[in-house]
N, C-alpha and C positions, 0 to 999 in steps of 0.2 A: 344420804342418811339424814343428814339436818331437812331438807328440802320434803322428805316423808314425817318427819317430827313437828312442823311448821304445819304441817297441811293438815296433820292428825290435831293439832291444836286449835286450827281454824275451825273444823269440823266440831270436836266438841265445845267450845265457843258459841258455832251459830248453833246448834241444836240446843246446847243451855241460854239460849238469848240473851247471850253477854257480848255476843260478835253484832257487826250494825245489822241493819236491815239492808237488803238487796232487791229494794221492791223497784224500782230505777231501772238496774238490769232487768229483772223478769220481766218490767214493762218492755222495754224495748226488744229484747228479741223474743216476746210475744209478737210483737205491732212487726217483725222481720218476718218471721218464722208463719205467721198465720194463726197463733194457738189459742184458746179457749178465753185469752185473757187480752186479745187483741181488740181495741179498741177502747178498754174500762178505763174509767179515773181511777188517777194513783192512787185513791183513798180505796177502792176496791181491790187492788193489788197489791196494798200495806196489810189490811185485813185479812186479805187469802193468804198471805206470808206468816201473818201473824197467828193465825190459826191452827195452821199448817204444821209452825214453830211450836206451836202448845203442845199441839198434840205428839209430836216426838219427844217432848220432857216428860208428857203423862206415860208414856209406853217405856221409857228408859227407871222413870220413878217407879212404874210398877211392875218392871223388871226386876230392880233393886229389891222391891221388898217381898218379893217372890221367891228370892233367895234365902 
């Protein structure tokens, strides 16, 4: 129960860009995995996080005020 309360915290955290960035890991198991993001500079892979990040607070924000 706590372990599902942590995780649902984490999760709203990083969708409100208040949790760090994880552009480090995404790099890496890109460069593992093979994926779209394999080989970029991390300034590339900050930016696609960063973006990324936006745009799930724009879709939660105008969620919200949709209600």
């Amino acid at each position: 129960m706590i372990s599902l309360a942590l995780n649902s915290m984490f999760l709203i955290g990083y969708v409100l860009l208040f949790g760090p960035p994880r552009a480090v890991e995404i790099s890496a198991r890109a460069n593992v995995s093979g994926d779209e993001l394999q080989g970029k500079p991390i300034w590339v892979v900050i930016l696609t996080e960063f973006i990324l990040r936006s745009g799930m607070v724009g879709v939660c924000a105008s969620s919200i005020v949709s209600l």
